[in-house]
Every structure is written in C-alpha cells, then in structure tokens.
Phi, psi and omega in degrees: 000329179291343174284289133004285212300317183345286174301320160316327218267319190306315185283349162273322147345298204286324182310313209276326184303326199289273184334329173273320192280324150332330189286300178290146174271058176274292201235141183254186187287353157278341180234050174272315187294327164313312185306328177270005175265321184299323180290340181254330159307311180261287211268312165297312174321314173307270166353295180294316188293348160267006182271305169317306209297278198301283196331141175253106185265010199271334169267036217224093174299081208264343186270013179277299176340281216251356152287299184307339172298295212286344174295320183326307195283315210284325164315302154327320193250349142335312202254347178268278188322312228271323148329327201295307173321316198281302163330295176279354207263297180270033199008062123316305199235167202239107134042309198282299158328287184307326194279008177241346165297325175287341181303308207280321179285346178265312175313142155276144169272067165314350180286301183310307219268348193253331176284323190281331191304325182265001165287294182281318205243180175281151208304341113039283170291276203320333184274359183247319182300290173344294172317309168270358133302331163260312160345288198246045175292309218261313154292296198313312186297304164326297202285312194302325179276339162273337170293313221259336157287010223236311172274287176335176168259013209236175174245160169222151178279157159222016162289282163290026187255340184270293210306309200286324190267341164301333192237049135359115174277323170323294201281303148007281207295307165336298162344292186263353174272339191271323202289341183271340181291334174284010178267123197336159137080333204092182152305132168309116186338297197271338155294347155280356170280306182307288180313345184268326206273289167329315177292313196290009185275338196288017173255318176304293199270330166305321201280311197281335170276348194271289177272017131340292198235065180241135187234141193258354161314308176312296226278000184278356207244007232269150214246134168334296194319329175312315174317304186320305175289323196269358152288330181284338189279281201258019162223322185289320185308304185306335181304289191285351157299337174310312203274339187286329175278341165247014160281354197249338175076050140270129179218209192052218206273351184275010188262332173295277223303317162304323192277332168284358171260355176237028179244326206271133207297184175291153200257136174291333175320318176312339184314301206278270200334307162283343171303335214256325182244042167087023164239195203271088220276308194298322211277310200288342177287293207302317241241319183278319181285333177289348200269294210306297174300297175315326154315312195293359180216357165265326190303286173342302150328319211245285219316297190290298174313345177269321176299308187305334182300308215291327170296027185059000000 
C-alpha cells in the first residue's frame, strides 16, 4: 500500500499548492475561475479526446464494466433517498443539507481519477476513467438536480439544465475521440501532436484548480450530518462497486481501473447546482474539501485491497 500511497501523494500535493497559491495574492478569484473554465472546456476534453483516441480498449469488458457502474450508483441513491426520514425524524440534517448530502455521495472527482489512472496505471485505465466520466455525466446531473429541487427553495430550468449536460464538452471530448478512431491513417500526424501537447497540460493545471477552490476553513465549524457522505462516498461505494463487479465477473486490472473510479471524492461542481436551486450550498463546500483530505488515506486503502482482489 505504501507504494500506492506514494504515488498518490504527488497529486495531492499539487491540490494543496492549488489551495494555498489561491491564498497568496498573485491571481485573485476571477481569474482561478478562467482557469478553471479553460480546464474544463479546453484542456480536459483535449485530454479524453486523446485518451479515447490512442488507448487499446480491446482487452476491456466494457459492457459488465459499466453495468456494475450503473447498478452500484442506481443502488447508492436508492439507499441515500431512503435516509431522508430517519434525517428528518431525527433533525439531523434540514432539506437543504440532505439534498447536498445526496450530491456529495453520488458525484465524482474524475479529474483525480483521471490524474491518478496516468500516474499508476497503463493507458488504458484513463480510457476506462474517460469512458465513465461520459457515461454517467448525464444520470448524476438528472438525478442530482431532481434531488435538490426537491429538497431545495429553488426552480430549474430543465429545458437549459439538459441542453447544457447534452452539450457536456467532456462528453464531446469522448465522443469525438471514439468517432476519430475510425478514421483512415489516423490523425494527422503534427495535429495529433498539437492535441497531445494541449491535454497534457490539463492534469497540472486541473489539479492546481481543484484546490483553488476547497475551502478548509469550513472543516473548522463541521456538522454531524458531514460524516454521512463521507463513508458513504469514500468506503461504502467502492466496497460495493467492487463486489458488484465481480458478481458480474470483472476481475484483473479492469476491477482496479473500477475501483479507482469509485475511491476518489465527490467534485466541487455540485456547488453552483446547489447555490442556484436552494440548497446548502456552505454544507456542500465544507463536505468536498473533507471528501478531498480524507481520500488522501482511503484511496490508497481500496486501490490496495482491490489489486489484491483482482489478482486472485
């Protein structure tokens, strides 16, 4: 596991540089939010689409894969909905707080997951993180956005709430990397050079946006209710994606490449969904940086207990 933890370590590092030079007065907060739009626009799409492009997907059981993904989840927000009574029964957590409680256990950081599959593993694992990052872009969001109106004080639009997740630049970048593989000869050589040149910047800088906007002040006020997503996030899913995937008989290195996609914490995006439709926006901030630090000692934990599964 120490090796694991090792490797892991480099990335997180860069999240905690992000959060302190966020800090420092060098770039004020307009223009970390360029940064993070140029990374989410630009530079990860660039990334999958050359991940997509390149990767040999051929020893890769992708529909067992991505059925044990989806039962996992459709299982998780089942048993996360089902909580709510016991929540209000016991005023632990206010409507506003459960609905971000349901975010931060369903969401993902795929930016981590995607930064780690190209630390440890072969390429491969980035083309399976890529694959489940367009996949299930488009349910998390549905659902997330129906939890929170649900809970929440707010309206949604859901006319530009689809449209906006149809036109995913992720799900894009995926899109157009499987649709390029068919292509005679490939990509023009010095333009497939260009798009390589462009992705890789987006793990550095992705990374570095990422804790830009974690705020660790919040863990100083921390609420019961906090506790909840974060076993369910970072110990119960993986457990049971694991277990879902090899009732399904995925084993060897694609039950590692699953389990790193279900080890890694819930994603700050969920922020602006709850600022915009009434929920506990303060709770969901507090809840992704507590997700983020504690990952740095569960990730490790399931990527080694998952290698040892796949190896028999």
């Amino acid at each position: 596991m120490i090796p694991i933890f090792e490797s892991i370590l480099p990335i997180f590092l860069l999240i905690v540089i992000g959060n302190l030079l966020a800090r420092a007065p060098i770039l004020d907060r307009p223009a970390w939010d360029g940064l993070e739009r140029i990374s989410y626009w630009i530079l990860y799409p660039t990334l999958l689409f050359a991940t997509i492009l390149r990767a040999d997907m051929s020893s890769l059981s992708l529909d067992a894969m991505l059925i044990a993904l989806f039962v996992s989840l459709g299982v998780m927000g089942a048993f996360v909905l089902a909580l709510w009574p016991i929540f209000r029964a016991t005023g632990t957590a206010t409507k506003g707080e459960f609905s971000s409680i349901f975010q931060t256990a369903m969401r993902w950081n795929g930016f981590i997951a995607l930064a780690v599959a190209q630390k440890l593993y072969p390429p491969e694992a980035s083309a399976v993180v890529a694959l489940v990052m367009a996949a299930i872009i488009i349910p998390l969001n549905i659902s997330s956005v129906a939890v929170v109106l649900r809970f929440g004080s707010g309206a949604a639009n859901w006319r530009r709430t689809l449209f906006a997740m149809a036109t995913n630049p992720l799900i894009i970048g995926v899109a157009l990397g499987i649709l390029c593989r068919f292509i005679p000869g490939g990509l023009y050589e010095p333009l497939g050079e260009t798009i390589d040149l462009l992705g890789n910047a987006a793990i550095g800088i992705g990374l570095l946006a990422i804790g830009s906007g974690l705020r660790p002040a919040m863990l100083l006020q921390p609420r019961a209710a906090m506790l909840v997503p974060l076993v369910l996030k970072l110990a119960v899913l993986p457990a049971l994606l694991i277990a879902v995937a090899l009732a399904l008989g995925v084993t060897g290195p694609q039950l590692i490449y699953l389990a790193l996609c279900g080890s890694v914490p819930t994603a700050m995006n969920g922020y602006v969904l709850a600022r915009q439709l009434g929920g506990d926006a303060e709770f969901y901030a507090a809840e992704t940086t507590l997700q983020t630090a504690v990952a740095f000692i569960t990730m490790p934990i399931v990527l080694a207990v998952a290698a040892q599964l796949a190896s028999g």
